[in-house]
C-alpha beads as a LAMMPS data file, in Angstrom:
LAMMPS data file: protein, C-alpha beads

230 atoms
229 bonds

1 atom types
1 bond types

-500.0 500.0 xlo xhi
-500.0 500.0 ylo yhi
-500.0 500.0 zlo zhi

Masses

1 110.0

Atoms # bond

1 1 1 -26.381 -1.516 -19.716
2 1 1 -25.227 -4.316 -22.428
3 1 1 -21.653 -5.275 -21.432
4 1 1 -22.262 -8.043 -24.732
5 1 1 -20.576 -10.854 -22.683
6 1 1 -17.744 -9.451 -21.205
7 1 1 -18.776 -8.604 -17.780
8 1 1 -17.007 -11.821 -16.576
9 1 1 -13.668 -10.192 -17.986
10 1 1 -14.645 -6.981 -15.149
11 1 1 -15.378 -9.141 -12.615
12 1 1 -12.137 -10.928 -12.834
13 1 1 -10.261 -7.606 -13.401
14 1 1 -12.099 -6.311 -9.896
15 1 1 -10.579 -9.107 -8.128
16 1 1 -6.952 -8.864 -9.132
17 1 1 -7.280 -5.282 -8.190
18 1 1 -8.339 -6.335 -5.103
19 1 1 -5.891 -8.517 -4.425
20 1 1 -3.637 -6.082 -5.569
21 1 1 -4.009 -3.597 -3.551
22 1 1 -4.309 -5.615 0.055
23 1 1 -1.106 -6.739 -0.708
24 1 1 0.265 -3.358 -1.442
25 1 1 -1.031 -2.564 1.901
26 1 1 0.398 -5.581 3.676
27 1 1 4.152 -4.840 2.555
28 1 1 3.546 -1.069 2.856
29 1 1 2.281 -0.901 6.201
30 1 1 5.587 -3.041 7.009
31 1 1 7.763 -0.656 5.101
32 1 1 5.956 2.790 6.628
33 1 1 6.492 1.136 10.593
34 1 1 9.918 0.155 9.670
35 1 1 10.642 3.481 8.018
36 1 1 9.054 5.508 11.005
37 1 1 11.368 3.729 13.604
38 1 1 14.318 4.221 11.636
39 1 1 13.513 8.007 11.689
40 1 1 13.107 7.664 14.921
41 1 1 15.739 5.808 16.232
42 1 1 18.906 7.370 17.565
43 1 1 20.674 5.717 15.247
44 1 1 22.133 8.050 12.342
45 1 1 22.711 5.753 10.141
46 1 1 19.028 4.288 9.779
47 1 1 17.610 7.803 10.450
48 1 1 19.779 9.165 7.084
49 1 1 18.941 5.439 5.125
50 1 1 14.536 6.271 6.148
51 1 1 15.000 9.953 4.851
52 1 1 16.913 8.405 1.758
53 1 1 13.903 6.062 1.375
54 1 1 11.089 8.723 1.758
55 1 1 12.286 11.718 -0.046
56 1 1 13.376 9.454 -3.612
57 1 1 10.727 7.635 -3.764
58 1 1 7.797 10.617 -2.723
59 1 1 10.006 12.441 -5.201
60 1 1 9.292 9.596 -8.087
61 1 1 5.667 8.708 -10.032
62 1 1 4.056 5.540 -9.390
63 1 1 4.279 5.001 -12.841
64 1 1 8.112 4.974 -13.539
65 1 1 8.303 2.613 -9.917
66 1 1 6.405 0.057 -11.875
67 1 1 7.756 0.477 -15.061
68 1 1 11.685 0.577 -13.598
69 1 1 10.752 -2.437 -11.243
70 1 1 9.253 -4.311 -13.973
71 1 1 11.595 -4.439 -16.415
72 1 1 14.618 -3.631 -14.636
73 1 1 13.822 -6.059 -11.676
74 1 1 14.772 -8.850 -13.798
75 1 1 18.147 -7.452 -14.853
76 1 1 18.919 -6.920 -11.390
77 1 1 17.922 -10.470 -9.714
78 1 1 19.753 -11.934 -12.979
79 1 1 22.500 -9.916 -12.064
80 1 1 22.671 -11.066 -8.491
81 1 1 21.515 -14.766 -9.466
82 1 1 24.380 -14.395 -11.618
83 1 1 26.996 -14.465 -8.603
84 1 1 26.285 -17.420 -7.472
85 1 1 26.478 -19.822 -10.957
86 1 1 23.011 -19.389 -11.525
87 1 1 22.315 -18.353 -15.849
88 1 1 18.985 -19.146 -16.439
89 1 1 16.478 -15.893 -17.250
90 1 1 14.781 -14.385 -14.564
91 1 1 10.823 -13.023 -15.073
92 1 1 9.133 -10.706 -12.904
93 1 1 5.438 -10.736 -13.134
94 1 1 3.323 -7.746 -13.609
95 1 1 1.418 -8.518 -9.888
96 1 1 4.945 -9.196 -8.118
97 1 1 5.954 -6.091 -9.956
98 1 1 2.853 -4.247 -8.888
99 1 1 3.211 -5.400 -5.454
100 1 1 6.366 -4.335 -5.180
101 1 1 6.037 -0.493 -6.428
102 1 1 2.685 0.502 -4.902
103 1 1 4.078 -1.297 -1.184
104 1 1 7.479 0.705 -1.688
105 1 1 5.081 4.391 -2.560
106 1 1 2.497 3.460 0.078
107 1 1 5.553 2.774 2.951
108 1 1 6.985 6.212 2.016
109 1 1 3.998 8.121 2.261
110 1 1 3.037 5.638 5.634
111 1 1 6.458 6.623 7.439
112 1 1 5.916 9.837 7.845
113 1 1 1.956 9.065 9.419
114 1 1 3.383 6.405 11.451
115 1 1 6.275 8.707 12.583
116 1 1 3.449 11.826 13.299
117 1 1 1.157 9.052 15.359
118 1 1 4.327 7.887 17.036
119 1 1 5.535 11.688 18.195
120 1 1 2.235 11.941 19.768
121 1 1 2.530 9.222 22.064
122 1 1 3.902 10.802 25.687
123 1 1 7.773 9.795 26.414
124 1 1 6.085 8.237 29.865
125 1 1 4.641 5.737 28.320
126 1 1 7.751 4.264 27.099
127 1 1 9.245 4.807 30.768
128 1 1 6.121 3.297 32.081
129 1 1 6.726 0.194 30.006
130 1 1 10.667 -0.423 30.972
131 1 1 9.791 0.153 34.501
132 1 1 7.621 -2.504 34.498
133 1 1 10.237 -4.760 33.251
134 1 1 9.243 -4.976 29.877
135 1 1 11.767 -5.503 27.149
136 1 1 11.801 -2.226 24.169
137 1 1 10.063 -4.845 21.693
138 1 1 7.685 -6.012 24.016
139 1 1 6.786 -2.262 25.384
140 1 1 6.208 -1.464 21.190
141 1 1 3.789 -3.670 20.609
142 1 1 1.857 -4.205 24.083
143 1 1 1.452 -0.494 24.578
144 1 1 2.890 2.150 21.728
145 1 1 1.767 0.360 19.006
146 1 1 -2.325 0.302 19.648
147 1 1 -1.892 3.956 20.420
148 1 1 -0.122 4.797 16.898
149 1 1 -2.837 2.587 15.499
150 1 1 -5.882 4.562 16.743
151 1 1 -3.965 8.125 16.138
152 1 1 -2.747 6.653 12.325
153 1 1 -5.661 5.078 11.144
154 1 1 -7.596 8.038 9.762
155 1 1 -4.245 8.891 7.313
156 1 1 -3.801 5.460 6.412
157 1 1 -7.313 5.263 5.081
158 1 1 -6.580 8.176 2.819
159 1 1 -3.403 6.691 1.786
160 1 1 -5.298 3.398 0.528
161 1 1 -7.354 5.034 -1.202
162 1 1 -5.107 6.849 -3.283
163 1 1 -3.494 3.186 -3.662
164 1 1 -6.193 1.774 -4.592
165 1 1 -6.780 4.124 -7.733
166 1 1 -2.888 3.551 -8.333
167 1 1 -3.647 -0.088 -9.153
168 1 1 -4.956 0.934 -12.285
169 1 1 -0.942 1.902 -13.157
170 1 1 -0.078 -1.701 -13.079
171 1 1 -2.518 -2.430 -16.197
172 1 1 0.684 -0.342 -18.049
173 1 1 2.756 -3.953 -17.522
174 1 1 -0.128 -6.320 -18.687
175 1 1 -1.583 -7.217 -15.690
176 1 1 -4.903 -8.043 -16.042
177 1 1 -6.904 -5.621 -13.720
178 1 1 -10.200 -3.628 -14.253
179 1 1 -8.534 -0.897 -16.342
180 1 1 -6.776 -4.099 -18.515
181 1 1 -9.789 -5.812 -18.939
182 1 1 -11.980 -2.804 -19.703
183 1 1 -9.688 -1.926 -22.738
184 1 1 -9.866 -5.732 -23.928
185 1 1 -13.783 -5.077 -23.629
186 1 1 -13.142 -1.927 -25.281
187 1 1 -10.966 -3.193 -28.287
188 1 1 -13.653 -5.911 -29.225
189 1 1 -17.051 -3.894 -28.984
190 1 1 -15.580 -0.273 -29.907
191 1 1 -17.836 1.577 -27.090
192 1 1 -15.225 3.001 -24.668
193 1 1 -18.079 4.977 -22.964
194 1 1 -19.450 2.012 -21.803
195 1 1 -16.869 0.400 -20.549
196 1 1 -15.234 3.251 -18.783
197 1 1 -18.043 4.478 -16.739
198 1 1 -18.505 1.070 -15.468
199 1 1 -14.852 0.881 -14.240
200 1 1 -15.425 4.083 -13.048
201 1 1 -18.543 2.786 -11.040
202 1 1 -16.743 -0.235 -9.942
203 1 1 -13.707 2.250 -8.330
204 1 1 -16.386 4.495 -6.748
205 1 1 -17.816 1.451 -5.070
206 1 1 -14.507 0.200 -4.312
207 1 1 -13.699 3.710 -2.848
208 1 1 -16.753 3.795 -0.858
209 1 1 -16.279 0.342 0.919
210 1 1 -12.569 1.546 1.789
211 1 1 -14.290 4.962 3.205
212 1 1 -16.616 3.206 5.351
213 1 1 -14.472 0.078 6.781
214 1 1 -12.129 3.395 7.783
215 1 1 -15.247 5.160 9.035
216 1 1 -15.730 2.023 11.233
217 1 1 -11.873 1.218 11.941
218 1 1 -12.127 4.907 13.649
219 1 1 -14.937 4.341 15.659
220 1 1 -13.786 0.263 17.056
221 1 1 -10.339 2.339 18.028
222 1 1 -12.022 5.334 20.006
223 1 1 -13.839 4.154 22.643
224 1 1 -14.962 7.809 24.270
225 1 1 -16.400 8.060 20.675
226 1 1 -18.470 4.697 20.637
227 1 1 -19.618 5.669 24.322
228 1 1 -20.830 9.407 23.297
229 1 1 -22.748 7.832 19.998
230 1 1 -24.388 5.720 22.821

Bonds

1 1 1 2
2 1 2 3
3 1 3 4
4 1 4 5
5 1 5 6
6 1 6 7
7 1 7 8
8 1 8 9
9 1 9 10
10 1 10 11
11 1 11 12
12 1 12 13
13 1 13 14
14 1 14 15
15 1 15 16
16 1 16 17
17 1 17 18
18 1 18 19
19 1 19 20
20 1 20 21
21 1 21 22
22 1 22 23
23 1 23 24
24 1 24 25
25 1 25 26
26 1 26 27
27 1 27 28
28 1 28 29
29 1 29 30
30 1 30 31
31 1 31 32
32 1 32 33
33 1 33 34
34 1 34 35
35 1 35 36
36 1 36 37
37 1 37 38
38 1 38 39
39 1 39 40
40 1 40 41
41 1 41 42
42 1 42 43
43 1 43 44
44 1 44 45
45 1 45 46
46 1 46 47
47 1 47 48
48 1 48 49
49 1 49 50
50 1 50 51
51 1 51 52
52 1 52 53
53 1 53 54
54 1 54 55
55 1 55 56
56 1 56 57
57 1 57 58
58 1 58 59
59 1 59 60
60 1 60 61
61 1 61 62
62 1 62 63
63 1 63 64
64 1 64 65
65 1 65 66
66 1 66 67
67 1 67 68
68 1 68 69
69 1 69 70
70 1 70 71
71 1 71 72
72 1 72 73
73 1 73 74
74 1 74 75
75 1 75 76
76 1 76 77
77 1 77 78
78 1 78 79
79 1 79 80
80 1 80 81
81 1 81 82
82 1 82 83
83 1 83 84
84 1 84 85
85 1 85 86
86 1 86 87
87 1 87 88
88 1 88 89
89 1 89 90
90 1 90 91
91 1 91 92
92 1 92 93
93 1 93 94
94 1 94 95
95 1 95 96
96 1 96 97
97 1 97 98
98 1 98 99
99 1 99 100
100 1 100 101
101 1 101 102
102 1 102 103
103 1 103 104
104 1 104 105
105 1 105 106
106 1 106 107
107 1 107 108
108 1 108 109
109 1 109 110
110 1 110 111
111 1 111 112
112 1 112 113
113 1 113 114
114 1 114 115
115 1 115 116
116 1 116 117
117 1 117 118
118 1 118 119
119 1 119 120
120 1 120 121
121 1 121 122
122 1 122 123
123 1 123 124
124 1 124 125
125 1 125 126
126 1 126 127
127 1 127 128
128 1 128 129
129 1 129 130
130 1 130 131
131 1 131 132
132 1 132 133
133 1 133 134
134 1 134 135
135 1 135 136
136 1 136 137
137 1 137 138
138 1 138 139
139 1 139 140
140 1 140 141
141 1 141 142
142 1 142 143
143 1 143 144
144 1 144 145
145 1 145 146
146 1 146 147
147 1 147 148
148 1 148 149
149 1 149 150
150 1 150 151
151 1 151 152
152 1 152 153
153 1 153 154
154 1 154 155
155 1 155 156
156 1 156 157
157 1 157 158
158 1 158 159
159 1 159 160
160 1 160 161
161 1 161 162
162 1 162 163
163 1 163 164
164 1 164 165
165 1 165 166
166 1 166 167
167 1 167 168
168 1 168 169
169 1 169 170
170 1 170 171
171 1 171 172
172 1 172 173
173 1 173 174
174 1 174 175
175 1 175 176
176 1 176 177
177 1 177 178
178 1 178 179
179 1 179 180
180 1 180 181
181 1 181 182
182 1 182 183
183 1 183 184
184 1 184 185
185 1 185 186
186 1 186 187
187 1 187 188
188 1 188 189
189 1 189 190
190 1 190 191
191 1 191 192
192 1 192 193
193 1 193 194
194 1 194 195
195 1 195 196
196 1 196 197
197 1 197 198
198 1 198 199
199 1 199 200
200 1 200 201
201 1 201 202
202 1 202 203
203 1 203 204
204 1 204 205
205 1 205 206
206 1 206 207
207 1 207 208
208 1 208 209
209 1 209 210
210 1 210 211
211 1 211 212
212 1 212 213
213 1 213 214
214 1 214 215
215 1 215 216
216 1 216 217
217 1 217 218
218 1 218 219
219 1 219 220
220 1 220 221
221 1 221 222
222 1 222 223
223 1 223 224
224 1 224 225
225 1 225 226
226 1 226 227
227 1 227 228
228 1 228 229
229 1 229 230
């Protein structure tokens, strides 16, 4: 297949969307284990400010989260800059932008797997913890949290996936990702076929590393099922 030059521009493109979406993943996997605690918690207030958080924002398309957060981010930082003295203009980048819209959509959708994997864990496990002196924090991460990892992963893997097609909203705002560079391709040779189906190709692989690192994520967090492979 003749890409006439401008597979460099695709190669490129693959790596902002990579970058892209790990850091999507990064701030959303924050956002979802903050969000499931707060629906958790017995406190009403962050219960009623997590439901807030999931139901607009599951309610919304990816595509108006970039396109509000990318030009209205700017209007609102000015605004706040603003308060304290400060005049000068105020840009938000398309990958800061991008960042910031998938992360918020992927911790929505996250919350409510981390808050399933956390409802699964027995109550005595969290007594088991205190009693042994440990702090709440320190009983979290030493024991509840592997757990909800093991019980979440195979919903988080679907969830990146979907992400990682979502990157190709960001191209929308000028960033210069695989769908961005394909049309650049595109508006120089005139053969949209060609270019398509190998952005297609290059998702499909993408998609099919992300299936199999969650395959294997699966299998390192259940040890009965490493030991009956064996």
């Amino acid at each position: 297949m003749d890409l006439q030059g401008f597979g460099h521009l695709l190669i490129s493109g693959t790596w902002v969307t990579i970058q892209l979406a790990l850091s999507s993943l990064l701030v959303g996997l924050v956002l979802g284990l903050t969000g499931a605690a707060a629906k958790l918690s017995k406190n009403r207030v962050a219960r009623w400010l997590a439901t807030g958080y999931t139901t607009l924002v599951r309610g919304l398309p990816e595509l108006l989260l970039v396109l509000t957060i990318y030009f209205g981010g700017s209007q609102l930082l000015m605004w706040i800059a603003g308060g304290f003295g400060y005049t000068e203009y105020i840009e938000i980048g398309p990958f800061v932008a991008g960042v910031a819209a998938l992360s918020i959509a992927f911790g929505a959708y996250a919350t409510e797997v981390f808050r399933m994997a956390m409802m699964e864990i027995p109550k005595g496990q969290w007594e088991s913890g205190l009693a042994c002196g440990m702090s709440t924090p320190r009983t979290f991460f030493r024991i509840i949290l592997p757990q909800v990892w093991r019980l979440a992963i195979p919903g988080l893997g679907n969830l990146f996936q979907v992400l990682l097609k979502d990157t190709a909203l960001v191209s929308v705002v000028g960033l210069n990702d695989i769908m961005r560079q394909s049309q650049v391709a595109i508006s120089s040779t005139k053969e949209p076929f060609t270019f398509f189906m190998v952005a297609a190709f290059i998702y499909l692989l993408l998609t099919a590393a992300t299936t199999g690192f969650t395959m294997f994520m699966e299998r390192l967090a259940n040890p009965a099922a490493r030991g009956n492979r064996g």
